[in-house]
C-alpha positions in Angstrom: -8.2 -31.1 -4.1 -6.3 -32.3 -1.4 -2.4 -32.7 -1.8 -0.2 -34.2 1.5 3.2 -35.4 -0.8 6.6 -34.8 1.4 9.2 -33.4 -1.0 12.0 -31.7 0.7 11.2 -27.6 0.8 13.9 -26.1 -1.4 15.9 -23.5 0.7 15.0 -20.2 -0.4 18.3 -18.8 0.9 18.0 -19.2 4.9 16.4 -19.6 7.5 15.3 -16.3 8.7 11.5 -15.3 8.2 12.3 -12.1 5.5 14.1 -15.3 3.0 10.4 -17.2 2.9 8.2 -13.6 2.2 10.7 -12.9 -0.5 10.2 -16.2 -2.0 5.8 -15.8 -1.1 6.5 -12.6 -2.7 7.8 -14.0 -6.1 5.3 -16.9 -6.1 2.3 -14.3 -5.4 3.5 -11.4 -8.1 2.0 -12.8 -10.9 -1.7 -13.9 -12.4 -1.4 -17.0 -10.3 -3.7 -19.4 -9.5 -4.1 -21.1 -5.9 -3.4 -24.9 -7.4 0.3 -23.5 -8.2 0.8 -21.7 -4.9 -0.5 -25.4 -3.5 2.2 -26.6 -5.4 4.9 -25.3 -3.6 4.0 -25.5 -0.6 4.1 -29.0 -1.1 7.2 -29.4 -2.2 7.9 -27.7 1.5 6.6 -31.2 2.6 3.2 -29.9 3.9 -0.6 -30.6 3.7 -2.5 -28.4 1.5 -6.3 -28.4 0.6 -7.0 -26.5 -2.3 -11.1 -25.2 -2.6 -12.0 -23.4 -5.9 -15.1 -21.2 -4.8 -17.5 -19.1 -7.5 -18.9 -15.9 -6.7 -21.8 -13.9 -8.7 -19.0 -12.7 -11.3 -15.6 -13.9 -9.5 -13.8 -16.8 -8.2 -11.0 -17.9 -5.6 -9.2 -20.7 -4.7 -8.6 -21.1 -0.7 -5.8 -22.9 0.5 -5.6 -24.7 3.8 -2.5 -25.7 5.3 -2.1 -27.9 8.7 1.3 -27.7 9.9 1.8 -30.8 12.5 3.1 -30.0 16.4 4.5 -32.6 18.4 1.9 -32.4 20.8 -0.7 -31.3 18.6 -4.6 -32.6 18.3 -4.0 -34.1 15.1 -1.6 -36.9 16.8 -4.2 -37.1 19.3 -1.7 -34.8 21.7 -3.5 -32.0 23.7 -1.6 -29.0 22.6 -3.7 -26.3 21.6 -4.1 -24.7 17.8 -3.5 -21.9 16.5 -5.1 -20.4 13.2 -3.1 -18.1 10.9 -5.4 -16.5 8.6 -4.5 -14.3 5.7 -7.0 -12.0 5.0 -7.4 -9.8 1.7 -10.1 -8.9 -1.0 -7.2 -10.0 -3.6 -3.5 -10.6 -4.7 -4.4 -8.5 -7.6 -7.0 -6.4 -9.3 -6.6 -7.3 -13.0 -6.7 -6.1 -15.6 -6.8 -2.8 -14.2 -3.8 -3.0 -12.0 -0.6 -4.8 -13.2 1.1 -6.8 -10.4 0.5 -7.5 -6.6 -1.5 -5.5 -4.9 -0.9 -3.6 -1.6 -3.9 -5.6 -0.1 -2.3 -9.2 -0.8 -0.1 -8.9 2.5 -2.3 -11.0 4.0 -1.7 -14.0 1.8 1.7 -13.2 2.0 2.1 -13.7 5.3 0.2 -16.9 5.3 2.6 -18.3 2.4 5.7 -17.5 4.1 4.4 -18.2 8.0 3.9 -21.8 6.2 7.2 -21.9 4.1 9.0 -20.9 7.6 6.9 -23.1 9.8 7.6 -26.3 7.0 11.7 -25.3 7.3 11.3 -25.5 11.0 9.7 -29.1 11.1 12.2 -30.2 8.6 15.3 -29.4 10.5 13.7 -31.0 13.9 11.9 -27.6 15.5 8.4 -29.0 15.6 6.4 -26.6 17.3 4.0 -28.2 19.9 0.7 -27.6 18.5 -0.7 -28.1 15.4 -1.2 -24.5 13.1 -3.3 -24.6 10.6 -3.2 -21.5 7.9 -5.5 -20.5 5.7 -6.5 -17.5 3.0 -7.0 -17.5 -0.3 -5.7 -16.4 -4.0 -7.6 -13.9 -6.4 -5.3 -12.4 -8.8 -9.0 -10.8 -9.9 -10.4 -9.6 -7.3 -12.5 -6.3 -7.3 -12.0 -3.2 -6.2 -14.9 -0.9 -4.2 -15.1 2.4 -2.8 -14.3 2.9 1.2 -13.3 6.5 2.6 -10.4 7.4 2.9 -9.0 5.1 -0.1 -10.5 2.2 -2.3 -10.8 -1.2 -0.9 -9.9 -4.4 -2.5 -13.5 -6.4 -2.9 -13.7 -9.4 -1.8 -14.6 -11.7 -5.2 -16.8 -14.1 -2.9 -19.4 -12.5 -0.2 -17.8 -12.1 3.4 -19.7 -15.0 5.0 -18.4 -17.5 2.3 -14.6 -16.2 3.1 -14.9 -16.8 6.7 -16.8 -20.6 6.1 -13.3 -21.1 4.3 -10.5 -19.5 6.5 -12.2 -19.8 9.9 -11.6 -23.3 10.5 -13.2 -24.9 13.6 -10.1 -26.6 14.7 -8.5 -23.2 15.5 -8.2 -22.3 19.0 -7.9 -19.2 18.7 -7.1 -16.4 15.6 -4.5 -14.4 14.2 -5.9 -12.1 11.1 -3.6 -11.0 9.4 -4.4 -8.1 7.3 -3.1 -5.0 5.4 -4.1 -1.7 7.2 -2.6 1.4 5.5 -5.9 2.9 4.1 -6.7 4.5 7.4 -5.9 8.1 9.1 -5.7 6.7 12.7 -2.6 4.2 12.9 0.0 6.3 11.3 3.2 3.7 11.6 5.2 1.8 9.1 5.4 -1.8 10.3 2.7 -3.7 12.0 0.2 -3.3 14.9 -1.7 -5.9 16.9 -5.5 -5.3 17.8 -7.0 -5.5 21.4 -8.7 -9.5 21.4 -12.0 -9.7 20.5 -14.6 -13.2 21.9 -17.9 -13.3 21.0 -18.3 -9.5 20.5 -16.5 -8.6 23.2 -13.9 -6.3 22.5 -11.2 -7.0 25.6 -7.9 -5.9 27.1 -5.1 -6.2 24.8 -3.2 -9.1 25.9 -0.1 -8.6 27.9 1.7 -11.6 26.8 1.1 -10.6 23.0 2.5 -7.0 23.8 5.6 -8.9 25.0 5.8 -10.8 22.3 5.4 -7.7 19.9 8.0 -6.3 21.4 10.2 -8.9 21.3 10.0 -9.3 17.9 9.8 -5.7 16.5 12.0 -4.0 19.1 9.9 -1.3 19.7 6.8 -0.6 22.2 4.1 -2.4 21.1 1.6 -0.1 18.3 -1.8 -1.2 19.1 -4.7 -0.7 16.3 -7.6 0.7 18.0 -11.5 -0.7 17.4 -15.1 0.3 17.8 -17.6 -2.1 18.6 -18.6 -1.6 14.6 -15.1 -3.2 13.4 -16.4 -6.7 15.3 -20.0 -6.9 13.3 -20.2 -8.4 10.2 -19.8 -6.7 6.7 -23.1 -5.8 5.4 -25.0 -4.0 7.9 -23.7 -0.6 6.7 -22.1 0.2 9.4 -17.7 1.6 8.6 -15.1 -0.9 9.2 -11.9 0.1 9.5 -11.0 -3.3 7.1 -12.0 -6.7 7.1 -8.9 -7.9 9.6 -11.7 -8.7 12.3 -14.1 -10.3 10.3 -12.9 -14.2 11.4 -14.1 -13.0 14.9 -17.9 -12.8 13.9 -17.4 -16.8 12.2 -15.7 -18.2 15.6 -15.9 -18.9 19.5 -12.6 -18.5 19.8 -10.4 -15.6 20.6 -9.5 -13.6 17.7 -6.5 -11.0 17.3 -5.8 -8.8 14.1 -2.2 -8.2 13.0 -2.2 -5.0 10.9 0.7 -4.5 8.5 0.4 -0.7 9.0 2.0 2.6 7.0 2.8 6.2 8.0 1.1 7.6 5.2 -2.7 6.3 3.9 -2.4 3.5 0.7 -5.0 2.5 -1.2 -5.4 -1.4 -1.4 -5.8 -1.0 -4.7 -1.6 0.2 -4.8 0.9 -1.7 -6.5 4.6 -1.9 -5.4 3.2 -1.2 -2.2 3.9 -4.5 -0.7 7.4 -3.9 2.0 9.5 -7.0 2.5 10.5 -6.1 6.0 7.1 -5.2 8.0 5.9 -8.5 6.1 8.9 -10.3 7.8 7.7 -8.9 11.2 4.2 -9.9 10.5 5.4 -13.8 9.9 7.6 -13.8 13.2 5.1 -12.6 15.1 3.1 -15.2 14.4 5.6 -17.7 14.2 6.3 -16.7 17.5 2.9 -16.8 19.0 2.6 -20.4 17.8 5.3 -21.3 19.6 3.8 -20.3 22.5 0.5 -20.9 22.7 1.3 -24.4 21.8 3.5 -24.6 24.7 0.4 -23.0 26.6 2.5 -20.0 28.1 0.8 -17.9 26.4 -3.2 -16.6 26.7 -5.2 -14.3 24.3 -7.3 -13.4 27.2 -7.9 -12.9 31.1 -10.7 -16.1 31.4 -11.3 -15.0 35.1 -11.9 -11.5 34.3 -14.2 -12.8 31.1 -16.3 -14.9 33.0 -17.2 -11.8 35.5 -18.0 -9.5 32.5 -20.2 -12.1 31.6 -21.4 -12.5 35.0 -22.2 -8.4 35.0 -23.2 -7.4 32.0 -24.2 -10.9 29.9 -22.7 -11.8 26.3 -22.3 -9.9 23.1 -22.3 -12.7 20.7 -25.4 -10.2 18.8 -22.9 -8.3 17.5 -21.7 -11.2 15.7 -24.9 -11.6 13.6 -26.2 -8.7 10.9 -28.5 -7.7 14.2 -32.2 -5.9 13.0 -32.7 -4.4 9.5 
């Protein structure tokens, strides 16, 4: 269904990005369905498609959001677009785990980066460009083995997520994604990813570090790759997560924003889901939207892409499931 009603977005007690993941929080900590999380969002005054999608022996519901810029291509302005995507296998694993899920950060961030993004508009701070947000709720999602900890499953196959959340308006990616069931990032708060194009795996981006810091007050943590992270599920090959799977479904620029932990936690954990690295995780983006709009900000070198390209030809291969 497709809701676009403008009620006034209740104030969830200010105006500051940790008030809007404590009210996503709420919303999400409970068997809830995506229609109600539509719901209020809309009273936020925003435009929200909800998609109810069947799997083999599970369902979703993925929500789109497009949050209006003053400049953006939706008003027929020529600010670019960002995309926000909240990635998870689920907000829960019922029955066998009671509440939220350490894995439903993802959607969290999305909820709250459009809460925050709908208080902006509504007291005159209209970004430039248009954002548009998506992910998906699945209080039932499965859970499946990974070393060194149990994933959350996604309850639709991998492909089918990204048709959803990858839209082809967005200019380039943020994934957002929970990362604490790994031994190699061993910090509580978030990390960014190195950029990844067409299967290319580049430089991280210098105006993203300086964002990163700006926001977290800290040198910038950086979540490290292998060229297997930026295939697709389903060739057998490890992933460290499923943050850089939009990158195998778009053109565009992709950049994965890992809510990270000292210590390795399943996805499968409840009460595992920390307020504060979530509020991070929504500023950073916030604050990336701001600028990329403004185009003062670039996921990439393009000069220096176009003579890898020149040298060594592309990678978009390692986008596809490659020989079996």
């Amino acid at each position: 269904m497709t809701v676009d009603s403008k009620i006034t977005c209740p104030d969830p007690g200010g105006s500051m990005t940790l008030s809007q993941v404590l009210a996503a929080l709420d919303l999400l900590d409970a068997p809830v369905q995506g229609p109600a999380v539509a719901s209020e969002l809309v009273e936020c005054g925003l435009e929200v498609e909800v998609h109810h999608v069947e799997g083999e022996d599970r369902s979703t519901d993925f929500l789109i959001v497009t949050v209006p810029g003053s400049r953006g291509r939706r008003s027929g302005g020529d600010a670019p677009t960002l995309g926000i995507v909240g990635r998870l296998g689920g907000i829960g694993a019922r029955p066998e785990v009671v509440g939220m899920v350490s894995d439903g950060d993802g959607a969290v961030v999305a909820v709250a980066a459009a809460m925050k993004l709908a208080r902006m508009v509504s007291v005159g701070d209209m970004l430039p460009g248009d954002v548009a947000i998506a992910t998906h709720v699945c209080p039932e999602a499965p859970t499946i083995p990974h070393d060194p900890v149990p994933f959350m499953g996604p309850p639709v196959p991998m492909e089918t997520m990204n048709r959803w959340e990858v839209r082809p308006e967005m200019e380039a990616v943020l994934s957002v994604d929970t990362t604490k069931g790994n031994k190699i990032l061993n910090w509580k708060g978030i990390a960014i990813t190195p950029t990844v194009l067409a299967g290319w795996i580049l430089p991280v981006a210098p105006d993203l570090v300086e964002v990163y810091e700006h926001v977290c007050g800290v040198p910038a943590r950086v979540l490290p790759l292998s060229a297997y992270d930026v295939t697709p599920y389903g060739n057998d090959l490890h992933h460290v997560n499923s943050i850089m799977q939009p990158a195998v479904a778009t053109s565009s620029p992709v950049v994965g924003v890992a809510v990270t932990t000292e210590t390795v936690v399943p996805g499968t954990a409840s009460g595992a889901n920390h307020p504060v690295d979530l509020a991070l995780a929504v500023s950073f983006c916030i604050e990336v939207a701001k600028r990329f709009g403004a185009g003062t900000l670039r996921f990439y070198d393009a000069a220096g892409h176009v003579e890898a390209l020149r040298r060594y030809g592309p990678l978009d291969r390692l986008q596809t499931l490659g020989e079996g």
